[in-house]
C-alpha positions as CSV (number, residue, x, y, z in Angstrom):
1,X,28.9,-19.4,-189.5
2,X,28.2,-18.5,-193.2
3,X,27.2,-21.2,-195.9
4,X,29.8,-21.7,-198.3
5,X,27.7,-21.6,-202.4
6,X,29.8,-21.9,-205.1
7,X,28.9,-22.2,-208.8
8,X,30.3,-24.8,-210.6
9,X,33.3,-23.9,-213.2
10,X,34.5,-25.9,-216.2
11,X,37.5,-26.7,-213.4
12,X,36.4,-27.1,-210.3
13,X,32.3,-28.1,-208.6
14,X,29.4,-26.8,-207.6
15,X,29.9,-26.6,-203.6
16,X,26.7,-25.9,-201.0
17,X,27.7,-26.4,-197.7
18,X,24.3,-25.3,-195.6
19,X,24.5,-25.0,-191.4
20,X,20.9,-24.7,-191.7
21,X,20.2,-28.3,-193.2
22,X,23.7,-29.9,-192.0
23,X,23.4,-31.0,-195.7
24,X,26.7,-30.5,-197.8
25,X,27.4,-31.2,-201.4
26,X,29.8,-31.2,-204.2
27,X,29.0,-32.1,-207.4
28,X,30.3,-31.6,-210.9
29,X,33.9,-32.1,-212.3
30,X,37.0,-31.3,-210.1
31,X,40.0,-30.5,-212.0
32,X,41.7,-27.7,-210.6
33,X,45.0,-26.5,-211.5
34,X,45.8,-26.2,-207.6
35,X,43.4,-28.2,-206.0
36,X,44.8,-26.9,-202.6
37,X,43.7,-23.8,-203.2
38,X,40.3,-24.8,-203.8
39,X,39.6,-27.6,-200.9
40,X,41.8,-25.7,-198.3
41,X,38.6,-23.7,-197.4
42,X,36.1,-26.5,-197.7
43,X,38.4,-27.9,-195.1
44,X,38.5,-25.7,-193.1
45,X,34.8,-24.6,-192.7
46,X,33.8,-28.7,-192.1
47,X,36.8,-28.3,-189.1
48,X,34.8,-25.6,-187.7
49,X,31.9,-26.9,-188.3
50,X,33.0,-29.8,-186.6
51,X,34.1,-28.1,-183.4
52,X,31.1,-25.5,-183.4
53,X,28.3,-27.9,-184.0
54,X,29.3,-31.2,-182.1
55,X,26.0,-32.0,-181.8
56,X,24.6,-31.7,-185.1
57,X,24.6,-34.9,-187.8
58,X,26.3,-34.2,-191.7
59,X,25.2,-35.5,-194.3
60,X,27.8,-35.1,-197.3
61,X,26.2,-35.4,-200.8
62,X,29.4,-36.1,-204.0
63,X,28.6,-36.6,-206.8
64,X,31.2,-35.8,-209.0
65,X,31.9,-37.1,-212.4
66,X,35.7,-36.6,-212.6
67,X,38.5,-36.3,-210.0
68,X,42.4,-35.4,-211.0
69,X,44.8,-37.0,-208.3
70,X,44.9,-34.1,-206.5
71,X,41.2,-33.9,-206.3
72,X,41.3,-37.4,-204.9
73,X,44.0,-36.6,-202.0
74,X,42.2,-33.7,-201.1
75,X,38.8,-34.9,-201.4
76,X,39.8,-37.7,-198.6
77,X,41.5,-35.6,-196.5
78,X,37.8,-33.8,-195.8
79,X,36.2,-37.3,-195.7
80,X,39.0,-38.1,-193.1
81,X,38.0,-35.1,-191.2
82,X,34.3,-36.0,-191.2
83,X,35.2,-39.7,-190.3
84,X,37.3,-38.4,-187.0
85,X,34.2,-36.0,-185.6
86,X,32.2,-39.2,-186.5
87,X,34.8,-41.3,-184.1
88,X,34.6,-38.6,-181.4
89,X,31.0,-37.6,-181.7
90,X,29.2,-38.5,-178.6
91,X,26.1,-38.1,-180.6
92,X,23.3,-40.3,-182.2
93,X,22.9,-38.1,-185.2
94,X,23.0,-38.8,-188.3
95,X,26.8,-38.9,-189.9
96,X,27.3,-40.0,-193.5
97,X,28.6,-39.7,-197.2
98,X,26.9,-40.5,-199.8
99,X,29.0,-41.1,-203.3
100,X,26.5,-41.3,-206.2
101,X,27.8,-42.4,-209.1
102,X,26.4,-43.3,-213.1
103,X,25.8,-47.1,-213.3
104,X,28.1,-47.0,-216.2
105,X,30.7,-45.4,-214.7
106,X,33.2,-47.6,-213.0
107,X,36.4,-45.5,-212.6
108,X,33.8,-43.3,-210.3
109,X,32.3,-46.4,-208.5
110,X,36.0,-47.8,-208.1
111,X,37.0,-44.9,-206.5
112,X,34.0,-44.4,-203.8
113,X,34.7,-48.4,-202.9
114,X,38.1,-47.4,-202.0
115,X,37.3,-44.2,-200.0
116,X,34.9,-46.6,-198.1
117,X,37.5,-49.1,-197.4
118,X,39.5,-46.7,-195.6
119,X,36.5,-44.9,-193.5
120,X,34.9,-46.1,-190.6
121,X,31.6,-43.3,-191.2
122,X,28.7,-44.9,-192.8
123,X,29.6,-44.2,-197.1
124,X,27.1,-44.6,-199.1
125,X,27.4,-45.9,-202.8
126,X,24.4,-44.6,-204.9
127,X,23.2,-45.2,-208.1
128,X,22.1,-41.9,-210.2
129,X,19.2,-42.3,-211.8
């Protein structure tokens, strides 16, 4: 299974999605004018991951600044997908998200409480420095 590395744009965020590390992150702005098109993959890949590496923790890193609506569907829909292999993993390791966030910001923060409301995985709401 190949990482997925993609380079931030002035639409859509950096994306680094390592087997090696079971560390996966997206960060930057997500705007896209079809947002399907861009998280359709990411999906995907974390579903085979999922089914390929039952046994392996994931540790999702976001730390995104901006989300469009679609963004924000599409962006749960993967969390939703981690949060099932967490419900079915007959596994100890380690399974979380962590949302990181500027103090100042409070659309950002608003918007990782209400993903955590709706997921059982342990979320995590970080502070950036």
């Amino acid at each position: 299974m190949n990482e997925i590395n993609l380079e931030e744009t002035k639409d859509t965020p950096a994306v680094l999605f390592s087997v090696d590390k079971n560390v996966f992150q997206i960060i930057g702005k997500s705007l896209p004018e079809n947002a399907m098109d861009f998280y359709k993959p990411l999906y995907d890949w974390i579903e085979l991951f999922c089914k390929d590496y039952k046994n392996n923790g994931i540790e999702l890193n976001v730390d995104l600044d901006y989300l469009n609506s679609s963004s924000i569907k599409l962006v749960f829909l993967i969390f939703n997908q981690i949060n099932e292999h967490f419900l079915s993993a007959k596994t100890d390791d380690k399974i979380c998200i962590n949302w990181k966030y500027q103090v100042q910001d409070d659309l950002i923060k608003l918007k990782g409480e209400e993903f955590q409301e709706y997921l059982d995985i342990p979320f995590n709401l970080i502070v950036k420095d």
